[in-house]
C-alpha positions as CSV (number, residue, x, y, z in Angstrom):
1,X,32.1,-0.5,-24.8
2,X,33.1,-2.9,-27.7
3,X,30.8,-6.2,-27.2
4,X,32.6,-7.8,-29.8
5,X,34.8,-10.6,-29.0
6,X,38.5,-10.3,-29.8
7,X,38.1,-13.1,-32.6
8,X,35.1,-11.1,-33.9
9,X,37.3,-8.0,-34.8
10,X,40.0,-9.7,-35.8
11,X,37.7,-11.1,-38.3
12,X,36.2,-7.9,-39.3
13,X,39.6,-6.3,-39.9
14,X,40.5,-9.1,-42.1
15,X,37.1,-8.8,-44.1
16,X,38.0,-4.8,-44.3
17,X,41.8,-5.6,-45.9
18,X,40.2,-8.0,-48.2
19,X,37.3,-5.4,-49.2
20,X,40.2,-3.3,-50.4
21,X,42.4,-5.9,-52.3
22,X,39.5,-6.8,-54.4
23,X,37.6,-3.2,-54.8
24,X,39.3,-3.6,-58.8
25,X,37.3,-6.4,-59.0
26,X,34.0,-4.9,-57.9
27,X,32.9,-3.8,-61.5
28,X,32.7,-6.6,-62.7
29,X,30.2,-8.4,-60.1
30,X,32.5,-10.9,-58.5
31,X,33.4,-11.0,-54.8
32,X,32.1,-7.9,-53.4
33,X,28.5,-8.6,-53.8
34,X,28.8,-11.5,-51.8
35,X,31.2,-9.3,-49.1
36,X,28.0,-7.6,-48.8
37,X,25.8,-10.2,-48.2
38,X,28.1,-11.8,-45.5
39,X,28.1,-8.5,-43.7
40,X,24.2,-8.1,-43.4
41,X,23.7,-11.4,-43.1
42,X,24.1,-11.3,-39.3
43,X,20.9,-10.7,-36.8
44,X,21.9,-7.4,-34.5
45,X,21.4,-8.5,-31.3
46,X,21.1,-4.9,-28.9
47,X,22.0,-5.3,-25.4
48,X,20.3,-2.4,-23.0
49,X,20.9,-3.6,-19.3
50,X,22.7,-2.4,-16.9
51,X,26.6,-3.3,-16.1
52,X,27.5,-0.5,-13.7
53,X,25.3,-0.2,-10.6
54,X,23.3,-1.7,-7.9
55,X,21.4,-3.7,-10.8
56,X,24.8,-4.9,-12.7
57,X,24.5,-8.1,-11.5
58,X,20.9,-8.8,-12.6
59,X,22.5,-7.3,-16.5
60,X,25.2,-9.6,-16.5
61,X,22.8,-12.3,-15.7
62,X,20.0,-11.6,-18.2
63,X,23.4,-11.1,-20.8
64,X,24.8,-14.7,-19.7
65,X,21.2,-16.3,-20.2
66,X,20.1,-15.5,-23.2
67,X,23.4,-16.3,-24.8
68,X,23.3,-19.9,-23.0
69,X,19.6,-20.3,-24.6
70,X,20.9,-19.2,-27.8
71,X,24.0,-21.1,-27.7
72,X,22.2,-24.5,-26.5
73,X,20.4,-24.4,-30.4
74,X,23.6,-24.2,-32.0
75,X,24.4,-20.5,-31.7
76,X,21.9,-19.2,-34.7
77,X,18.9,-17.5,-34.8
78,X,17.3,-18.9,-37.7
79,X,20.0,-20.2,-39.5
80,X,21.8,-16.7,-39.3
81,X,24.8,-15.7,-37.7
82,X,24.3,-12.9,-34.4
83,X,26.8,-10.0,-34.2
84,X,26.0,-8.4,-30.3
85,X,25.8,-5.6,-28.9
86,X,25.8,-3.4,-25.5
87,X,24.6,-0.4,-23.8
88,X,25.0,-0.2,-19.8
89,X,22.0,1.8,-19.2
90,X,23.2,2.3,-16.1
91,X,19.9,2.5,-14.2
92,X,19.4,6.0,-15.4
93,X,15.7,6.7,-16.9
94,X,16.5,10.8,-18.3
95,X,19.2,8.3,-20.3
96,X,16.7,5.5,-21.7
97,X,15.4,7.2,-25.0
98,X,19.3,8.1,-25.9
99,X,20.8,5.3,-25.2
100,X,17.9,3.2,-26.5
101,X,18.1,4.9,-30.3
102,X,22.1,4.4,-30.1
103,X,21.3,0.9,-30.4
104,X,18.3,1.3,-33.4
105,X,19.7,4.0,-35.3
106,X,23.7,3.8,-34.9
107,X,23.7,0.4,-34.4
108,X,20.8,-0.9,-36.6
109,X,19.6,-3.9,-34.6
110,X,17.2,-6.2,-35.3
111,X,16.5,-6.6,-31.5
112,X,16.3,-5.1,-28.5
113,X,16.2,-6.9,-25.3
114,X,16.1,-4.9,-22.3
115,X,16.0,-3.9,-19.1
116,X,15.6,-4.1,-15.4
117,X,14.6,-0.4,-14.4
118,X,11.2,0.1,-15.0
119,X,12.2,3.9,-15.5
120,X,14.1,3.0,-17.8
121,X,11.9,0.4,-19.8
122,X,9.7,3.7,-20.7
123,X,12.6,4.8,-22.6
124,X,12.5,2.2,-24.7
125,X,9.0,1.3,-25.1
126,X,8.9,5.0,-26.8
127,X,12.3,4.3,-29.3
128,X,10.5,0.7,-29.4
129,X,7.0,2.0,-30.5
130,X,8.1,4.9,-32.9
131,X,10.5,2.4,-34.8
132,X,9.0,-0.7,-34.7
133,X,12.2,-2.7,-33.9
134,X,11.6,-6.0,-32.0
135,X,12.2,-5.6,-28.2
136,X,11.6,-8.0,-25.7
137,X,12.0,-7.3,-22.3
138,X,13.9,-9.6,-19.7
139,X,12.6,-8.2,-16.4
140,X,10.6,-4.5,-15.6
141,X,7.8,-4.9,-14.2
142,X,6.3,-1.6,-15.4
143,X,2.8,-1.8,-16.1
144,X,2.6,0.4,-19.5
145,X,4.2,-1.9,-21.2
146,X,2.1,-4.4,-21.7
147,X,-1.0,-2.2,-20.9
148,X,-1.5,0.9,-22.2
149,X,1.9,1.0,-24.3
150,X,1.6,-2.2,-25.4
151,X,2.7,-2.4,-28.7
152,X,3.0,-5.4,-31.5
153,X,6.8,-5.6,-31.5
154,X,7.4,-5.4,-27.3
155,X,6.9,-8.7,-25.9
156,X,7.7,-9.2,-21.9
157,X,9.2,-12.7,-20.1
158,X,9.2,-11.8,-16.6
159,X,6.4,-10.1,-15.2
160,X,4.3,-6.9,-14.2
161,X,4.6,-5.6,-10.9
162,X,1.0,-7.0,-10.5
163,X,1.4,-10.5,-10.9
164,X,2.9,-11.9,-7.7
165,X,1.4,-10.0,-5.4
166,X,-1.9,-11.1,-6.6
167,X,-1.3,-14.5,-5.5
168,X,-1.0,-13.1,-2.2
169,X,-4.5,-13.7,-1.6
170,X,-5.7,-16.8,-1.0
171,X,-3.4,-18.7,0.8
172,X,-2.9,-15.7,3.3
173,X,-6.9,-16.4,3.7
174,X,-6.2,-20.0,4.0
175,X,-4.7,-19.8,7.2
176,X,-6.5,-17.4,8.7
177,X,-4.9,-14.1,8.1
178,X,-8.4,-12.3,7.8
179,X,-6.9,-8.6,8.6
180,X,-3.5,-7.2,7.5
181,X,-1.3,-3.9,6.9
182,X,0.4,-3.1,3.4
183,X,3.6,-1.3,3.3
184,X,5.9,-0.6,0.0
185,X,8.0,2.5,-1.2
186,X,6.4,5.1,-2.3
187,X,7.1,4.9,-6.2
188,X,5.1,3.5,-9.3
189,X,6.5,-0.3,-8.3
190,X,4.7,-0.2,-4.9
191,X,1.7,0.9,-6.1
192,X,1.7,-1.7,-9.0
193,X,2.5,-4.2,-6.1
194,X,-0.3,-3.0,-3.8
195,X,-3.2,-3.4,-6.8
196,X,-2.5,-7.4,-7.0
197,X,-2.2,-7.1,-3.5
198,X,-5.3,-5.1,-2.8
199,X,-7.4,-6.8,-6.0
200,X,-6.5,-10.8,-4.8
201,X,-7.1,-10.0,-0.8
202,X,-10.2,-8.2,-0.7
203,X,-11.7,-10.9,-3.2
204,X,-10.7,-13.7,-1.0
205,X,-12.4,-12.0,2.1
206,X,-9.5,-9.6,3.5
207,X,-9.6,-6.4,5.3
208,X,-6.8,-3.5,4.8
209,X,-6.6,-2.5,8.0
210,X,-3.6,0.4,7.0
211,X,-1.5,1.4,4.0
212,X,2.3,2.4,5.3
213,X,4.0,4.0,2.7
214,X,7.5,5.9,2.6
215,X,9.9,7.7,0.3
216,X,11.7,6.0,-1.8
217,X,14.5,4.7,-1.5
218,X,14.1,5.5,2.5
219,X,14.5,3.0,4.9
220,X,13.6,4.4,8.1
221,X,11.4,1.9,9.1
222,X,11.1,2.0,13.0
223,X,8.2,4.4,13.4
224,X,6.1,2.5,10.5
225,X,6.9,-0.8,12.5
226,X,5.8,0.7,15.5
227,X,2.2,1.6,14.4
228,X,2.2,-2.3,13.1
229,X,2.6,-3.5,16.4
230,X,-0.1,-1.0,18.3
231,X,-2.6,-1.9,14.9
232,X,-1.7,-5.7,15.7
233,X,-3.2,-7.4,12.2
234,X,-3.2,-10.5,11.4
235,X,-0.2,-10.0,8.7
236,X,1.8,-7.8,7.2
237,X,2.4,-8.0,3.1
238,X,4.7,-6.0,1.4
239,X,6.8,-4.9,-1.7
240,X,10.4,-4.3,-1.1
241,X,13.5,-5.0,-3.3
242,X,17.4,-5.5,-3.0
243,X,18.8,-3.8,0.4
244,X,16.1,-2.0,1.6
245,X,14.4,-5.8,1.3
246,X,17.2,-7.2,3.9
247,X,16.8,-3.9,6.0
248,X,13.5,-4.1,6.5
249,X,13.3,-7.7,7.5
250,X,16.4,-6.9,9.7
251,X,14.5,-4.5,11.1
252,X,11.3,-6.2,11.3
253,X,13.2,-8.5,13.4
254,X,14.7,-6.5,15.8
255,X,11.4,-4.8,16.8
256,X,9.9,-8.2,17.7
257,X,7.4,-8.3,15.1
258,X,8.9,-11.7,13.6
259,X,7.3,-14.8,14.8
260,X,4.6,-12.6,15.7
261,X,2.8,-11.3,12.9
262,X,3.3,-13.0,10.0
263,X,5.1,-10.9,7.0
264,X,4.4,-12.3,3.2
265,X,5.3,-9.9,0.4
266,X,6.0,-10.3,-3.1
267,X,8.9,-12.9,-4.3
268,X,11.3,-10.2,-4.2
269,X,11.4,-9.3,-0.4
270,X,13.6,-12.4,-0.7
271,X,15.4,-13.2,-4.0
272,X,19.2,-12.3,-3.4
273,X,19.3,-11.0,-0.5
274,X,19.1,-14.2,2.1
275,X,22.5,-14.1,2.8
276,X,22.7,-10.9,4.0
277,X,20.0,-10.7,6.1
278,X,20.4,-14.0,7.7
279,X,18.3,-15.0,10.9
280,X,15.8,-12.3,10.3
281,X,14.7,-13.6,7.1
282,X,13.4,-17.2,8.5
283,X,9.4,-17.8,7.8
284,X,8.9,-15.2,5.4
285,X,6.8,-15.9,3.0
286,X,6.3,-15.0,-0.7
287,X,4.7,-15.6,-4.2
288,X,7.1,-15.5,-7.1
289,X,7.3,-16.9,-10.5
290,X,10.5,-19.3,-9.7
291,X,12.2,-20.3,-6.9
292,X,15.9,-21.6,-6.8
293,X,14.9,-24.5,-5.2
294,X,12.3,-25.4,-7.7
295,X,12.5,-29.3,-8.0
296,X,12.0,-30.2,-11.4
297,X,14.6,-31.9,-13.7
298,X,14.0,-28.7,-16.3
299,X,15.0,-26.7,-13.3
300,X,17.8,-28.5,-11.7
301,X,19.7,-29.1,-15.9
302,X,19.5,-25.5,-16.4
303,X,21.0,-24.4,-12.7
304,X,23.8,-27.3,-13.5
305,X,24.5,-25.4,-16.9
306,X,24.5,-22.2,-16.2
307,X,26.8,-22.4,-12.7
308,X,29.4,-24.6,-14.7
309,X,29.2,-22.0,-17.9
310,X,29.5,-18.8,-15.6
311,X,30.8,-19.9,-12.5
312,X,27.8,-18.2,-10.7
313,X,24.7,-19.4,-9.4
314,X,21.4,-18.5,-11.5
315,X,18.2,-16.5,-10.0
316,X,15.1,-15.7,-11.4
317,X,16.9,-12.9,-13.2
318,X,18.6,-15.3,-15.4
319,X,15.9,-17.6,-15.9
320,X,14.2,-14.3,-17.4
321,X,16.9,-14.1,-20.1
322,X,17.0,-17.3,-20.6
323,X,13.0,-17.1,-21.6
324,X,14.2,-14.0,-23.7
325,X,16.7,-16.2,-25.3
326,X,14.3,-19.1,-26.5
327,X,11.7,-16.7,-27.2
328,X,13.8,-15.4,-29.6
329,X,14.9,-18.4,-31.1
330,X,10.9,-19.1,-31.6
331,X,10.8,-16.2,-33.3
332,X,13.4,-16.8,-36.0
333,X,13.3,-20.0,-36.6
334,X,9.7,-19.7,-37.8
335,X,10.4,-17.7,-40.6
336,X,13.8,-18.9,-41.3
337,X,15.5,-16.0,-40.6
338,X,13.2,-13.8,-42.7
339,X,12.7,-10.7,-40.1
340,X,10.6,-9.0,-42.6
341,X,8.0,-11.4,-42.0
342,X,6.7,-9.5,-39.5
343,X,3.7,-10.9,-39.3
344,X,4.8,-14.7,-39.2
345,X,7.3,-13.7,-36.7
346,X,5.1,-11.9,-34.1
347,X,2.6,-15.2,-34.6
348,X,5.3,-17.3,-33.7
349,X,5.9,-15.5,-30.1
350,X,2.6,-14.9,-29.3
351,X,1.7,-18.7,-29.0
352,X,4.9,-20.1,-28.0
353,X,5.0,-22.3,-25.2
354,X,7.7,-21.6,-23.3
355,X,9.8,-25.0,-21.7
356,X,11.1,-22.7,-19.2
357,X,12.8,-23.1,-15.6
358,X,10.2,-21.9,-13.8
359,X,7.2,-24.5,-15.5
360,X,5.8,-24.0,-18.5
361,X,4.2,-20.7,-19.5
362,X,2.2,-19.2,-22.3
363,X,1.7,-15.3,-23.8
364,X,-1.1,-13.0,-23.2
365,X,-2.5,-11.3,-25.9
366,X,-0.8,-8.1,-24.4
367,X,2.6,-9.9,-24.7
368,X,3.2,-10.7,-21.2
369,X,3.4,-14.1,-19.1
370,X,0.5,-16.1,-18.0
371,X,2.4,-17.9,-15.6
372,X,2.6,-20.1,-11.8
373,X,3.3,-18.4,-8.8
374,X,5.0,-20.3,-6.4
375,X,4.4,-20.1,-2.5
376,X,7.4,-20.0,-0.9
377,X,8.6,-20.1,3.2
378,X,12.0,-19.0,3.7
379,X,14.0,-21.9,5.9
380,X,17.9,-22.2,6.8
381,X,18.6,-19.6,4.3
382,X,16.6,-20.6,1.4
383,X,13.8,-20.2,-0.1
384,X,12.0,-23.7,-0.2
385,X,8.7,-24.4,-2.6
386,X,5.3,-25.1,-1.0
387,X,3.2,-25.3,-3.5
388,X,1.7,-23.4,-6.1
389,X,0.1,-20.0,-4.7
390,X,-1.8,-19.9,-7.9
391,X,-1.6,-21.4,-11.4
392,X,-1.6,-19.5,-15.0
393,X,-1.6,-16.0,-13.3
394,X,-2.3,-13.3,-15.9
395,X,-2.7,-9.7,-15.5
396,X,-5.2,-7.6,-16.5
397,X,-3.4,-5.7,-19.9
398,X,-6.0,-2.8,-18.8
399,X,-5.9,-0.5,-21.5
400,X,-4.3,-2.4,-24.1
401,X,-4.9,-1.8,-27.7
402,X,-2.8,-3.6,-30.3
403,X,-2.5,-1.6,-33.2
């Protein structure tokens, strides 16, 4: 895929015929030099996300984001022009190492922001690590990445898997649910989930009763709902994403269980799926690091922006490029464009504060978010803000060593 605009091209082809015309002129120091210059001038921006898939949504709006953040500072990191570019990853982790050295060695970018896939993500991390090129990374959750793979140049403005479900804790406690059941996929995402889960409920004074687990990406849910209701907990919490989420609450529904025993789960039970699972979704609640309906003026003048820039409504995905974007900006614009001042750069991130949709948030010494999580309730369809579940949430960076 060509991620260059037409103009962009055009340009370049022009900049090519005029190379040629004045090649006779190149021995005697005058225009070429400064062709050069011109040419390498530019930051090279890498796009990994993916554009074909289930996730290609979630690409296109990390891809919109950052280039609204960029473009709201005048369109220049540092002072420097940006020429982009693209790889759909396409969800594919046996592709992540390929298609992340494409971008650092036939491409030669300065950055690398990417992706959603946690699979994925370890592809990078290992081009990331072994080359030292700056990557910043606009939603997986994996855990490695700011643990034990952290690395100096990978910097994170979502999440890890961790993080919202460990402000599942106390306010389940505050109203009484003393006893519940944990169900997720069985994959490395679910098990990240279940440790905030697990670490946060137990310290506030809850009991386990069960942990339900099946394959992913099954969704046979009926005979793990029907142990729920003969265990009869307090609450269910859980870790789902995308369609299975909607099935499962669907489903949760339909065997009676809603209005009966409470379900909570991490934000992501309920971010894009509202619409399609309807009724069944009502009085879920969730911990997440945004909320649509967050009412803050930073909030509502970046929703107005974006929906009137890209005729499409922002979610949390885009507000995670977003962060990428003025994370970036941070970046550059402290050393003037210099990215060989590694050092100065990499300073810069590490204590930005970041103005960001979601509140204000700061960076962990392992690179990642120390962040709100919002409680929310789903009602008519939306999911409406009741507080903060916990402030300046940070995980653990187990096993971090910054070398």
């Amino acid at each position: 895929m060509n991620s260059q605009p037409l103009v962009h091209r055009l340009n370049r082809r022009l900049l090519l015929s005029r190379s040629a015309a004045v090649v006779g002129a190149s021995s005697m120091g005058l225009l070429l030099p400064q062709i050069v210059r011109a040419q390498s001038n530019k930051v090279r921006v890498g796009f990994m996300l993916p554009y074909t898939g289930a996730y290609a949504q979630l690409g296109v709006a990390i891809e919109n984001a950052v280039r609204m953040a960029i473009a709201e500072k005048g369109g220049k990191l540092g002072g420097r022009e940006i020429e982009w570019f693209k790889v759909d990853d396409e969800s594919e982790p046996s592709k992540g190492v390929e298609n992340a050295q494409k971008l650092v060695q036939r491409d030669k970018v300065d950055v690398l922001i990417g992706t959603v896939h946690s699979g994925v993500q370890m592809g990078i991390q290992r081009v990331a690590r072994e080359s030292g090129v700056l990557s910043i990374i606009p939603n997986a959750g994996l855990h490695a990445a700011t643990r034990g793979l952290c690395a100096p140049n990978v910097f994170r403005t979502s999440f890890t898997n961790a993080q919202p479900t460990s402000a599942l804790g106390k306010p389940m406690m505050d109203r009484g649910l003393k006893r519940a059941v944990w169900i997720t996929h069985k994959y490395a995402a679910g098990d990240e989930a279940f440790e905030g889960f697990r670490d946060s409920y137990t310290k506030a004074g809850g009991t386990i009763v069960k942990e339900l687990g099946l394959p992913f990406p099954g969704v046979e849910f009926q005979a793990l709902l029907t142990e729920i209701a003969s265990l009869k907990p307090d609450a269910v919490a859980c870790f789902f994403a995308g369609s299975a989420a909607s099935k499962f609450m669907r489903d949760y529904a339909a065997a009676g269980l809603q209005g009966k025993i409470p379900l909570w789960g991490s934000g992501f039970l309920t971010e894009g799926v509202l619409q399609a699972t309807g009724a069944a979704a009502e009085g879920v609640m969730s911990t997440l690091h945004y909320a649509d309906s967050l009412d803050t003026p930073r909030n509502q003048q970046f929703r107005s922006a974006f929906a009137q820039q890209f005729k499409m409504q922002p979610d949390v995905y885009a507000v995670q490029g977003y962060d990428a974007g003025q994370l970036l900006i941070r970046s550059l614009d402290a050393v003037k464009g210099d990215m060989s001042n590694k050092a100065a750069m990499y300073k810069a991130m590490e204590t930005a504060v970041i103005d960001s949709p979601r509140g204000r948030w700061t960076m962990s010494k392992a690179h990642n978010p120390v962040q709100d999580m919002y409680l929310r309730v789903v009602e008519k369809g939306d999911n409406k803000v009741v507080g903060v579940a916990q402030k300046a949430v940070a995980d653990s960076a187990a096993g971090c060593k910054m070398g």
